[in-house]
MARDRENSE-843428 format. One line per 5 residues: number of its first residue (from 1); their letters; for each residue x, y, z of N, C-alpha, C, O. Coordinates in steps of 0.05 Angstrom, whole numbers. Layout:
N
NUM> A> X/Y/Z/X/Y/Z/X/Y/Z/X/Y/Z  ...
# end
This chain:
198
1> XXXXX> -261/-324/933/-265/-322/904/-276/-349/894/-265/-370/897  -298/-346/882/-316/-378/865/-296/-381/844/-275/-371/837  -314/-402/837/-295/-419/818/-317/-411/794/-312/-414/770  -335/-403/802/-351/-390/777/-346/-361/769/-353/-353/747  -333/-344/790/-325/-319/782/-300/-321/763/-298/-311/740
6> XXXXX> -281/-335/775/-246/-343/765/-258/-352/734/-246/-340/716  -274/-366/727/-284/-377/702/-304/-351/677/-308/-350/653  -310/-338/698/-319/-312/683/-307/-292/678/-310/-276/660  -292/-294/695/-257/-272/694/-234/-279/669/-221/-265/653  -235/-314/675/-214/-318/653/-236/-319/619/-226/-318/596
11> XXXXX> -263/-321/626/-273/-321/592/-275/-295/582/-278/-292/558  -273/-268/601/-266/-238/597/-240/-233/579/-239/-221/558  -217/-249/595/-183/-245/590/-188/-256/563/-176/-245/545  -206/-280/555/-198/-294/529/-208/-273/507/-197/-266/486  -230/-265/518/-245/-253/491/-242/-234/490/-254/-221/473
16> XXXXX> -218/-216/511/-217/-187/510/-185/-199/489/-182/-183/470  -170/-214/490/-149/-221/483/-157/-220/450/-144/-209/434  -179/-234/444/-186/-248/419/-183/-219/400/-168/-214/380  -207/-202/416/-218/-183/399/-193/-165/395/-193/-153/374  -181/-163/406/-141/-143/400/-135/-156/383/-128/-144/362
21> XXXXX> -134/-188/381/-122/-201/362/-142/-202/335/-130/-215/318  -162/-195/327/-184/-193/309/-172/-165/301/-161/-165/279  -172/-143/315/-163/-111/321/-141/-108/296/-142/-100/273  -120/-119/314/-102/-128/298/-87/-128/268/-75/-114/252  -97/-153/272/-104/-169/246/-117/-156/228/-107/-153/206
26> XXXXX> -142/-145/233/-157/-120/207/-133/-89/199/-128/-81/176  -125/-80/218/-110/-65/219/-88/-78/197/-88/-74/173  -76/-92/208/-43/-99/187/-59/-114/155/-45/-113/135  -81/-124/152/-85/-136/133/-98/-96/107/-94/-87/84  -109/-90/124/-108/-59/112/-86/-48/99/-86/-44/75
31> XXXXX> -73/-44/111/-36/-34/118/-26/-47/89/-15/-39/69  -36/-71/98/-16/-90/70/-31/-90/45/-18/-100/26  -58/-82/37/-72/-91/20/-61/-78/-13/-40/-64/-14  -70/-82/-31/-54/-77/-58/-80/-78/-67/-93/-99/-70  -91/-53/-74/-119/-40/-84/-121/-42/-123/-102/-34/-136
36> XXXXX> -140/-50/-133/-135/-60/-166/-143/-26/-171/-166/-20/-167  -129/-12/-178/-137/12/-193/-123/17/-223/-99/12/-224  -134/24/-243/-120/26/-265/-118/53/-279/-137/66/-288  -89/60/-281/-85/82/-282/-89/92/-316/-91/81/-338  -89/119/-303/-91/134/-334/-82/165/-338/-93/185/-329
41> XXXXX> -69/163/-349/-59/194/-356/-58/199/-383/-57/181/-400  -59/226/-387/-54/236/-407/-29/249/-419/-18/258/-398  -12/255/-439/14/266/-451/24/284/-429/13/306/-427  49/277/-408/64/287/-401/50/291/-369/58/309/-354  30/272/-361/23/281/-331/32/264/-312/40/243/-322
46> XXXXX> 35/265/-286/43/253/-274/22/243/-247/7/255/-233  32/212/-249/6/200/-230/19/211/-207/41/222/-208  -5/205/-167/9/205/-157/20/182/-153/7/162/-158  48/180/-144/61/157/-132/52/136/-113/57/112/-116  34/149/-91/17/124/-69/2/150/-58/3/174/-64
51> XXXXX> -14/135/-39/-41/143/-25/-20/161/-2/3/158/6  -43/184/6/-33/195/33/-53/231/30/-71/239/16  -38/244/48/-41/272/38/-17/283/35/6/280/42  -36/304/17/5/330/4/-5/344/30/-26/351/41  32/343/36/42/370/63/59/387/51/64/408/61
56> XXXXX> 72/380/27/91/395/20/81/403/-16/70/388/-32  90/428/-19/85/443/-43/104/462/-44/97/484/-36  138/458/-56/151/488/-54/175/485/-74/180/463/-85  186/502/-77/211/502/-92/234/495/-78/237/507/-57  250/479/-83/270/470/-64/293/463/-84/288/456/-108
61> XXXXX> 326/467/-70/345/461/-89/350/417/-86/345/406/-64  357/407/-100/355/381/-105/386/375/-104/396/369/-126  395/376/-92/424/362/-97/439/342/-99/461/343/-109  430/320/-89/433/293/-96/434/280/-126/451/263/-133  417/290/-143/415/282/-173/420/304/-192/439/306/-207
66> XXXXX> 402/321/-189/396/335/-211/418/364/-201/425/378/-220  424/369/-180/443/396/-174/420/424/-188/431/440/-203  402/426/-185/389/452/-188/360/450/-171/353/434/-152  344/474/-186/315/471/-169/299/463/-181/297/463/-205  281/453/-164/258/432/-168/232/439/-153/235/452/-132
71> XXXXX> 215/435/-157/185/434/-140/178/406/-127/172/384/-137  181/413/-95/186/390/-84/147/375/-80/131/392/-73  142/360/-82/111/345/-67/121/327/-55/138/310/-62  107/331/-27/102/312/-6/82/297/-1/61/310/2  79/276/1/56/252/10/60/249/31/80/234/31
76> XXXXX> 53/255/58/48/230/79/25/206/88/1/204/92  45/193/88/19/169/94/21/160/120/41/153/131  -3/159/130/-21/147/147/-10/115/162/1/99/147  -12/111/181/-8/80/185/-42/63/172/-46/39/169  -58/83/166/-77/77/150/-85/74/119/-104/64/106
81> XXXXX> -63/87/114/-60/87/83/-49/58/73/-38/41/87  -55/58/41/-40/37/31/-4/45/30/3/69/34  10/33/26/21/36/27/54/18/7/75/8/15  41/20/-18/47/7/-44/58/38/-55/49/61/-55  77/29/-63/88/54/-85/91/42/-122/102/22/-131
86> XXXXX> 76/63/-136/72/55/-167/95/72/-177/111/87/-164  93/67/-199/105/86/-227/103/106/-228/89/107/-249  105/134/-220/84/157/-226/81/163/-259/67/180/-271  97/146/-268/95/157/-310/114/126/-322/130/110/-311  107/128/-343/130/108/-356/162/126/-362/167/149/-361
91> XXXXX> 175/106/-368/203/106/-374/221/94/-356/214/84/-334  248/96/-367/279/82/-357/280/85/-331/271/107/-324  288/73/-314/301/77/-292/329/80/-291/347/62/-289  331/112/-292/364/114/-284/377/124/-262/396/140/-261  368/115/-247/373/121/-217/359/103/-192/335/104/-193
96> XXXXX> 368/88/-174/355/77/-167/376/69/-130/387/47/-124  375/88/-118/395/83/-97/382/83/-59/368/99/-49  389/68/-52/384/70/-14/405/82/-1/429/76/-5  396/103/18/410/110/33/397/103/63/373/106/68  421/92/84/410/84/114/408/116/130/417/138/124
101> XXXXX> 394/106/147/389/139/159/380/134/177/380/110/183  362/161/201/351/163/219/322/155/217/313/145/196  304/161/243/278/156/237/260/176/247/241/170/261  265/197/241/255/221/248/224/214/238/215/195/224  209/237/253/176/227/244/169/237/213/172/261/209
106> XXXXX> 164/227/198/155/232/171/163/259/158/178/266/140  142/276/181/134/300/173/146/324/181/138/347/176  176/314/200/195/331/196/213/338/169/220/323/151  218/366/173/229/382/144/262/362/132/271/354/111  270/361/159/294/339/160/295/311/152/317/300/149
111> XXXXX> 266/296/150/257/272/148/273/269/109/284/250/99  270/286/100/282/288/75/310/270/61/315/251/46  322/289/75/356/288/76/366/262/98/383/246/92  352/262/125/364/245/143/361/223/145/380/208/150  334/215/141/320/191/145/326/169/129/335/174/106
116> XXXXX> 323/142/137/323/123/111/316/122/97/293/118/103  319/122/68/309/132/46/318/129/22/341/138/21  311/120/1/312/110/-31/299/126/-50/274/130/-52  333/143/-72/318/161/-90/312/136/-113/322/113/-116  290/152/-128/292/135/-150/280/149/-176/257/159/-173
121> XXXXX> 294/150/-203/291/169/-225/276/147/-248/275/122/-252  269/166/-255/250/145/-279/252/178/-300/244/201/-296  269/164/-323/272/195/-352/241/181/-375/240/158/-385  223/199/-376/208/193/-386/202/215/-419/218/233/-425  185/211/-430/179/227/-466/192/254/-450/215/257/-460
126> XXXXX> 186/279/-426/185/296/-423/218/304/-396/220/326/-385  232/287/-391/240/289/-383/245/279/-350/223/275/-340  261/275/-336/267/258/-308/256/272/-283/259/295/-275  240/249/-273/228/264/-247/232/239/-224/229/215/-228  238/251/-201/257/239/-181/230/231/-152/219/246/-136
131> XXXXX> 227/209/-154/218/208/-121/228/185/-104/235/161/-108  223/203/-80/233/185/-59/223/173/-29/218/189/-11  221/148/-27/213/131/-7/231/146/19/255/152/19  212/149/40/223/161/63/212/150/88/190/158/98  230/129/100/224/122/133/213/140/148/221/163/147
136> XXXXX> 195/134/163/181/148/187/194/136/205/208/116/202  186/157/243/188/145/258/176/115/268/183/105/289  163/104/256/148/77/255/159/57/239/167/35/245  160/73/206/164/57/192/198/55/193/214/73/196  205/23/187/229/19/198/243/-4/171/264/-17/176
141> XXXXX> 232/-6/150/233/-14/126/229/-9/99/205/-4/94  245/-9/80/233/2/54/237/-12/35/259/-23/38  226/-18/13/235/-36/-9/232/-28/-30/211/-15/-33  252/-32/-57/243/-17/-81/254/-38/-93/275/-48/-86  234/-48/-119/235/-73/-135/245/-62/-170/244/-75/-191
146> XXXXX> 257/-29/-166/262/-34/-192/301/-21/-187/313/-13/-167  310/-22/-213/334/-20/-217/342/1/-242/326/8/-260  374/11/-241/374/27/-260/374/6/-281/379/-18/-278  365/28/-319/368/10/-336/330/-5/-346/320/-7/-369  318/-12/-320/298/-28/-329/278/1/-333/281/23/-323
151> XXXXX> 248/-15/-356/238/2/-361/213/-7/-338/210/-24/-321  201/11/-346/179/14/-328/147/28/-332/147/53/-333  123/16/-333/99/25/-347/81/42/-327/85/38/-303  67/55/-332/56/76/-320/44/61/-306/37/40/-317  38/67/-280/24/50/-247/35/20/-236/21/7/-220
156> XXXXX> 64/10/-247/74/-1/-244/80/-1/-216/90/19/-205  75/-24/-202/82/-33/-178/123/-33/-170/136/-53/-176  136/-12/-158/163/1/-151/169/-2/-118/192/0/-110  151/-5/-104/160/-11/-76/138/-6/-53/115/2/-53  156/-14/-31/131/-9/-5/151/2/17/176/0/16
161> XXXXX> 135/13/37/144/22/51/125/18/82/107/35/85  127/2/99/127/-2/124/113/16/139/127/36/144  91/17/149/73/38/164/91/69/164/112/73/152  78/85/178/81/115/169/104/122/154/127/115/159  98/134/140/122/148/127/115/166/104/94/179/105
166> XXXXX> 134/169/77/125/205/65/143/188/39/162/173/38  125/200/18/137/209/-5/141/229/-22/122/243/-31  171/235/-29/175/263/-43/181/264/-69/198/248/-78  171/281/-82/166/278/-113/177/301/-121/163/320/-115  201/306/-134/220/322/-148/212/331/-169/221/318/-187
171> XXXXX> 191/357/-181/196/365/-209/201/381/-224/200/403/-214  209/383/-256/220/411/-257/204/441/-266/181/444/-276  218/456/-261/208/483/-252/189/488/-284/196/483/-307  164/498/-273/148/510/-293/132/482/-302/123/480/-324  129/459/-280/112/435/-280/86/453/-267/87/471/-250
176> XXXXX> 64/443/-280/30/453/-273/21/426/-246/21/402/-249  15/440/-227/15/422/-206/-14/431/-200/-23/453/-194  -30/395/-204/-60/387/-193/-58/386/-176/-74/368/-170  -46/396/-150/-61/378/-123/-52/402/-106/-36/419/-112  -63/400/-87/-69/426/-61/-63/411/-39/-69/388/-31
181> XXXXX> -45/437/-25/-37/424/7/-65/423/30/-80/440/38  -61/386/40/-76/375/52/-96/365/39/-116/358/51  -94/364/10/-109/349/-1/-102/324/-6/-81/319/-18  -124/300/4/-114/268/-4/-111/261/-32/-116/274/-52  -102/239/-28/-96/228/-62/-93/204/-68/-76/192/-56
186> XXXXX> -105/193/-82/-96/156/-84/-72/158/-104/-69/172/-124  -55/136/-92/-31/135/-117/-50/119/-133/-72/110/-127  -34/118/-161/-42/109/-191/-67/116/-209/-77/111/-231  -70/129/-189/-99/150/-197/-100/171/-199/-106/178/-221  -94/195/-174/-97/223/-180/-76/242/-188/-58/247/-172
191> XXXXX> -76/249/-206/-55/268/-216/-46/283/-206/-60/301/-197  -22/283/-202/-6/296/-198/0/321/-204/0/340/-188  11/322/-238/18/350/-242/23/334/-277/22/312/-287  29/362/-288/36/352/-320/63/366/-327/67/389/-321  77/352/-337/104/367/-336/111/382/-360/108/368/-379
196> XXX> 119/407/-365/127/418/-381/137/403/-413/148/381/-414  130/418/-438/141/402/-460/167/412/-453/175/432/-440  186/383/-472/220/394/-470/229/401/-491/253/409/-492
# end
């Protein structure tokens, strides 16, 4: 073996090393980025919460807060997606709790109830709508920066959540729902749905 091959071999290892670390680095700086979008809605609609696509669109009973039925939306996101959670509307935060859990993959039906996960209520002009931050099998962290009590303005920055994972959006029955399953969505931007007058 030359000492000119060993020298062409190890400037391979460096720069095959570099470019993973370049790889990388673009990847997680994506992941983390915090995109300037400014939201806007109109009387009683609701933004979405963060970027991803809807998998879920159905009627489901809610028992944790509200004890009746609700129209559940699902977001999952991507290890490509942003992954910043906003305001979906203004008002109070009256609810604001973590539960530890499993790490089932996102987009199991169970990922709901089992997984690690933080509900959080915001009662707005039209009434309280519930979503919640949900661990993936990846993602293994969650953070929510608001509390019961505080208010909170429409596209307001509320938490992040750690590569893959799902958000579920609680609302009540006879809400007009914008968005179609497997359709993408940027949070603080695309509408969601408009919720019933009360």
């Amino acid at each position: 073996m030359t000492l000119a091959w060993q020298l062409n071999a190890a400037t391979w290892v460096v720069q095959l090393v570099a470019l993973l670390a370049l790889i990388d680095f673009t990847l997680v700086a994506q992941f983390f980025r915090v995109p300037k979008r400014t939201p806007v809605a109109t009387e009683g609609q609701i933004l979405c919460p963060s970027d991803g696509k809807v998998v879920v669109i159905e009627e489901v009973d809610e028992p944790e807060v509200f004890g009746d039925k609700r129209i559940q939306v699902s977001i999952f996101m991507s290890p490509l997606n942003v992954h910043v959670q906003w305001a979906p509307m203004a008002g109070k935060v009256t609810h604001a709790v973590y539960h530890a859990g499993k790490y089932l993959v996102a987009w199991h039906p169970k990922s709901s109830t089992e997984n690690e996960r933080t509900t959080l209520v915001i009662e707005g002009d039209h009434g309280p709508v519930l979503f919640r931050q949900i661990a993936g099998a990846v993602a293994r962290r969650i953070k929510h920066y608001i509390k019961p009590g505080q208010v909170v303005v429409l596209g307001e920055e509320v938490g992040f959540i750690k590569f893959g994972s799902r958000i579920d959006v609680f609302l009540p029955l006879g809400t007009d729902i914008h968005v179609g399953l497997d359709q993408k969505v940027k949070g603080r931007e695309t509408v969601l749905a408009t919720l019933p007058k009360s």
